[in-house]
C-alpha positions in Angstrom: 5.0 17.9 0.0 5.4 15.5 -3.1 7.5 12.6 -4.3 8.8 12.2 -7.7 7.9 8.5 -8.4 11.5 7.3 -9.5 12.6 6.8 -13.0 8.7 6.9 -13.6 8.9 10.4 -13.2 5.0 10.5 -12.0 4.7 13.4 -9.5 2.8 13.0 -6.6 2.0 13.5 -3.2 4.6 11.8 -0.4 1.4 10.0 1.6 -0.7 8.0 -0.3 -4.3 6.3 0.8 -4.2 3.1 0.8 -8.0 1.8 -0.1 -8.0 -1.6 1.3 -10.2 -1.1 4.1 -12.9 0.9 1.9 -13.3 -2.6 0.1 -15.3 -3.6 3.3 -15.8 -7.1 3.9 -14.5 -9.9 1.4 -12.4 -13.3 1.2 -9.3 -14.8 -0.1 -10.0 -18.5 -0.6 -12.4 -18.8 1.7 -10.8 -16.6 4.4 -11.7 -13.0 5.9 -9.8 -10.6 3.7 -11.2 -6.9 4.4 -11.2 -4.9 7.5 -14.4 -5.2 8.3 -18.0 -3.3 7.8 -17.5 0.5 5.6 -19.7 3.4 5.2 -19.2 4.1 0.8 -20.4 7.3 1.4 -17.6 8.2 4.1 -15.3 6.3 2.1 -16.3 9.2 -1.0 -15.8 12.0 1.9 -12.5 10.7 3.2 -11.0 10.7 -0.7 -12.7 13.9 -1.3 -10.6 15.4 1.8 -7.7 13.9 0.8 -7.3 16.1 -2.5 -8.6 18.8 -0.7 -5.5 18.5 1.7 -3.1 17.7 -1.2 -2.8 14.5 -0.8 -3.5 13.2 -4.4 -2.1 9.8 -4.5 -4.7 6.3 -4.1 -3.2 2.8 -3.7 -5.6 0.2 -4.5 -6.0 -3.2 -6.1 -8.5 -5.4 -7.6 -9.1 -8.3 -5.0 -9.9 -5.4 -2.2 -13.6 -6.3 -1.5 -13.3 -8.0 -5.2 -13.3 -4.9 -6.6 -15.3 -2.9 -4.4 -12.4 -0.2 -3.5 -11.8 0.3 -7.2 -16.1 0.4 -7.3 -15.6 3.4 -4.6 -12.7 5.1 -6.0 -13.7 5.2 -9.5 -16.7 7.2 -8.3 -15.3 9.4 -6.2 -13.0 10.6 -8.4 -15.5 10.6 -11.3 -14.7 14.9 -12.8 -11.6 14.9 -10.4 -9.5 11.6 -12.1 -7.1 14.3 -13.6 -6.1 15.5 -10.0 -5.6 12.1 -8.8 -2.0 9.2 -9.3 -3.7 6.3 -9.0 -1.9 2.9 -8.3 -4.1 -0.8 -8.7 -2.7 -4.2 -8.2 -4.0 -7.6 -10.6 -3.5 -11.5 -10.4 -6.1 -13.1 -8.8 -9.7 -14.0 -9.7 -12.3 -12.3 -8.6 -16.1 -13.2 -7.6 -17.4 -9.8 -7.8 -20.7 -10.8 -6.5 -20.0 -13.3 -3.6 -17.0 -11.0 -3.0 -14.8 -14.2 -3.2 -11.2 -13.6 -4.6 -8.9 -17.2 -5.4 -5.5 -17.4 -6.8 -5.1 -18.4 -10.5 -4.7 -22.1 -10.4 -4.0 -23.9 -7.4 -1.3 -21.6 -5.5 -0.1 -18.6 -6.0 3.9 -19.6 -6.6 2.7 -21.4 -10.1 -0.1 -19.0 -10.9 -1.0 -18.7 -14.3 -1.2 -14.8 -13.8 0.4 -13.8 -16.7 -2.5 -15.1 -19.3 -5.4 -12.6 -17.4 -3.0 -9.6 -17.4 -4.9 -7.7 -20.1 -8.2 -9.1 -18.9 -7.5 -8.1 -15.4 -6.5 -4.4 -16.3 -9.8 -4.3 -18.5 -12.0 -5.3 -15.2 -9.7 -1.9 -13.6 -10.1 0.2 -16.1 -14.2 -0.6 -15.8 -14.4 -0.1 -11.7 -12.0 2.8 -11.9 -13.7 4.8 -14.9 -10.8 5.5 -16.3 -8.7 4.7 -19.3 -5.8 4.5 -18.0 -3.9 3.4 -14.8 -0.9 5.5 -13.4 0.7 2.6 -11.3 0.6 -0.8 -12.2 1.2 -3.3 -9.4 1.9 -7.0 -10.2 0.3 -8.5 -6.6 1.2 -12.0 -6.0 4.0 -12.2 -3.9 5.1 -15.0 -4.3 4.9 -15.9 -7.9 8.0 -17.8 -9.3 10.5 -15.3 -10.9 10.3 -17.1 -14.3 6.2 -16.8 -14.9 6.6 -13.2 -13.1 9.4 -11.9 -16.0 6.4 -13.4 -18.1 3.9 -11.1 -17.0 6.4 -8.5 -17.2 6.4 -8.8 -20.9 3.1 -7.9 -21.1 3.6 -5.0 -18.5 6.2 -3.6 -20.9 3.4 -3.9 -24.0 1.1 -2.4 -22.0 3.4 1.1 -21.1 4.5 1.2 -24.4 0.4 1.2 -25.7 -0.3 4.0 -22.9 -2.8 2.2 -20.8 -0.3 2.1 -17.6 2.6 4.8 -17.1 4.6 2.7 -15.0 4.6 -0.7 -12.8 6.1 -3.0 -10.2 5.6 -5.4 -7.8 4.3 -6.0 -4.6 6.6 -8.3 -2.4 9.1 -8.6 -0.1 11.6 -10.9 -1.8 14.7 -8.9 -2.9 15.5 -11.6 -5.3 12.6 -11.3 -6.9 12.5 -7.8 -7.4 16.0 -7.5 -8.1 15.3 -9.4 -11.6 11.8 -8.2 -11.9 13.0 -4.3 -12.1 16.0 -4.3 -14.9 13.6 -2.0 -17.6 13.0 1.5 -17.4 9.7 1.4 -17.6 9.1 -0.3 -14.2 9.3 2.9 -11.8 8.4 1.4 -8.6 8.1 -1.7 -5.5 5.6 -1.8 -3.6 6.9 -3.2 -0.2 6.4 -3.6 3.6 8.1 -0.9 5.9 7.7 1.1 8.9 9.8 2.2 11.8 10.0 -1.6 13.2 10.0 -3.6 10.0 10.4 -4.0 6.4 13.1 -4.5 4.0 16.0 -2.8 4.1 17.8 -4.3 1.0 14.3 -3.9 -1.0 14.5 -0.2 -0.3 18.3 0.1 -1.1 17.5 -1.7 -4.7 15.0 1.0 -5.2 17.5 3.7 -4.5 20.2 2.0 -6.3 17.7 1.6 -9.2 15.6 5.0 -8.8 12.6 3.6 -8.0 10.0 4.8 -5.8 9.8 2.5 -2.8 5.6 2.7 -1.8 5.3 1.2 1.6 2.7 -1.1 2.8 1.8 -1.4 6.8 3.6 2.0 7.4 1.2 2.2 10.6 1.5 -1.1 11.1 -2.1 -2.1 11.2 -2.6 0.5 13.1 -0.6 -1.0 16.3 1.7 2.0 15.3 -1.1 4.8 15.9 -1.3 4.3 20.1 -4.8 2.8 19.5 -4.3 -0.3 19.7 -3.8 -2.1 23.4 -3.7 -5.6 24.6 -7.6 -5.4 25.5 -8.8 -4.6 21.1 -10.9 -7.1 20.1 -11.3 -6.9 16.2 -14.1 -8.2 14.5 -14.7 -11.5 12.5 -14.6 -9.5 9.0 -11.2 -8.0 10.1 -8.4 -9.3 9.1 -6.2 -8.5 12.1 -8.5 -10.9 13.8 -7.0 -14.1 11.9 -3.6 -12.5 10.4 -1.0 -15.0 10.5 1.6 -12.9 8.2 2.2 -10.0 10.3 4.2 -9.8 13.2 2.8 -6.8 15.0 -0.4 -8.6 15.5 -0.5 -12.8 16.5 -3.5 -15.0 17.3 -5.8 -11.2 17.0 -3.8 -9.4 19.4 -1.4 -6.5 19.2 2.5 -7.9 19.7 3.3 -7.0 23.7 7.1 -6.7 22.0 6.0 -3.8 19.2 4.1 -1.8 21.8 7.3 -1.9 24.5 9.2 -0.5 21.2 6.6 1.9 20.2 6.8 3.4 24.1 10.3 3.6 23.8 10.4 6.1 20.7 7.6 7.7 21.4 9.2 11.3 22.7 10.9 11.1 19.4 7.7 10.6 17.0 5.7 13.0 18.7 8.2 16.0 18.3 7.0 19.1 16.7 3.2 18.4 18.1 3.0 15.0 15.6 0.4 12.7 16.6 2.0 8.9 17.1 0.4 8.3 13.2 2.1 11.2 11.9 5.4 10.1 13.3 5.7 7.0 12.1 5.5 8.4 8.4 7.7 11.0 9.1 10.3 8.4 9.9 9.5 6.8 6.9 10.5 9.8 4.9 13.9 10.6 6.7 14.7 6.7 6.2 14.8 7.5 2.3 13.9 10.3 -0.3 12.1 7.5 -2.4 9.8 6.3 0.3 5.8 6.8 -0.1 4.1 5.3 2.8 0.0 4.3 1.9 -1.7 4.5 5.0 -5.1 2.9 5.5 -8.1 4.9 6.3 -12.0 4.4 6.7 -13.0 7.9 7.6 -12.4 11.8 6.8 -10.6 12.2 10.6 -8.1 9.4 9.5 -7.4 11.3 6.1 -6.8 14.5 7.9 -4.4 13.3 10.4 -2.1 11.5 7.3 -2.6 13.9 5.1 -1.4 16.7 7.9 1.9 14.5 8.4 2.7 16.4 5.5 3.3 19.6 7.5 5.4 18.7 9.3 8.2 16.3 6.9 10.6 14.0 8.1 12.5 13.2 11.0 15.7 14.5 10.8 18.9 13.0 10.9 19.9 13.4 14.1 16.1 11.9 15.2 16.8 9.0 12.8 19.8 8.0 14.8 18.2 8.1 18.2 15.9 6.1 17.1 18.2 3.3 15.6 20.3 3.9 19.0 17.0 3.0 21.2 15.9 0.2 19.2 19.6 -1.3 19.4 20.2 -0.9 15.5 
């Protein structure tokens, strides 16, 4: 099952792995970033899997673990990067050693992004072992519109050279991306969606626009798996401990709310033998044709289970509407 990416017209598969969590531990500005301790050598099994199940696509970016996931991934795909679409994300600064990342300047609305574009897809290019990047992700999201059309200039240099074959940007501002997106070149948004939230005007802009929509939090840190109840306790390197951005998780505990909703469409997502994981991306795929949810993983059982959504496709219509109907929509 694959996904043409857009007006990109990069082919690849319709789950991606998302590599934040194999960046094990790190901070932003002080606070815990990652999702907690990782096994590298699992990590290199679980991508390993992946292609061996067809799933061929790996969403990183440069501040996970301050370059450790791009470290990992780089290496795993060392002889294999020619099977592999791989997307990476830039604009911060990076302390590769203290595994510290800080925003350009003081905040990340007036960063000063667009001067360490070309620097910052250098540092990529280095972890990843590769020379060139499939999917380049502009990841500050909430950089003013007028310095992010700057860096968008150099985004357009850097296509036209060969060293990216498309990019976008990660946010969830439909202003934003509604100016950021007007070339032809820029094939895709990254934004947040799953069967209880996320952007519905993004994800019509990228139809409107043929671009692929690749969706962050499609398991919804995991609260949309089953295995997360009101009694998980995660860890102080985990970022669903502190996460104050998210509203399936408050104060490090699972949102009573998104589990009475997950309940309530669970006959639905479970259909056809679907685990509750596998579900929730197969809504994600009847909700649009240009949808590419990146799940998280940490281990080879997590990779199968995402990768084997793939057997089974979307939702269909008529399951798309019960669910709206049950969740009063």
């Amino acid at each position: 099952m694959n996904r043409t990416f857009g007006r990109s017209g990069i082919e690849a598969s319709a789950v991606g792995m998302g590599c934040w969590a194999i960046g094990g531990p790190w901070d932003m500005a002080g606070a815990p970033a990652g999702w907690g301790v990782i096994d590298d050598a699992e990590s290199t099994r679980a991508i390993h899997a992946a292609l061996e199940l067809g799933a061929n696509f790996f969403d990183t970016a440069a501040n996970y673990g301050a370059g450790h996931s791009e470290r990992v991934l780089g290496a795993a795909l060392k002889g294999r990067r020619d099977k592999a679409v791989i997307s990476t994300k830039f604009g911060q600064k990076l302390d590769e050693a203290a595994r510290n990342v800080v925003p350009y300047g003081e905040n990340q609305e007036s960063s000063d992004v667009v001067s360490h574009v070309r620097e910052n897809l250098a540092d990529s290019l280095r972890r990843l072992d590769t020379d060139y990047i499939d999917i380049y992700l502009l990841h500050v999201r909430g950089l003013e519109i007028e310095r992010a059309l700057a860096t968008r200039d150099v985004l357009e240099e850097l296509v036209a050279e060969g060293k990216i074959r498309t990019y976008g940007w990660s946010t969830d501002r439909p202003d934003a991306i509604e100016a950021f997106s007007t070339s032809p070149r820029c094939g895709v948004v990254e934004q947040e969606l799953n069967v209880l939230t996320g952007s519905a005007e993004i994800l019509a802009i990228a139809e409107r626009l043929n671009m692929a929509s690749i969706n962050r939090a499609p398991l919804g840190m995991g609260v949309l798996t089953g295995k997360i109840t009101p009694q998980t306790r995660f860890g102080d390197t985990d970022i669903r401990q502190k996460v104050e951005w998210f509203a399936g998780i408050k104060d490090g505990q699972v949102n009573q709310a998104w589990l009475d909703a997950l309940a309530s469409i669970r006959e639905i997502l479970t259909s056809e033998g679907r685990t509750l994981a596998q579900g929730a991306l197969a809504w994600i795929w009847g909700r649009s044709p240009n949808t590419v949810p990146i799940p998280g993983f940490r281990t080879v059982a997590q990779v199968q289970e995402n990768a084997k959504a793939m057997d089974f496709g979307p939702l269909t219509p008529a399951q798309m509407a019960e669910v709206d109907r049950i969740l009063g929509r």
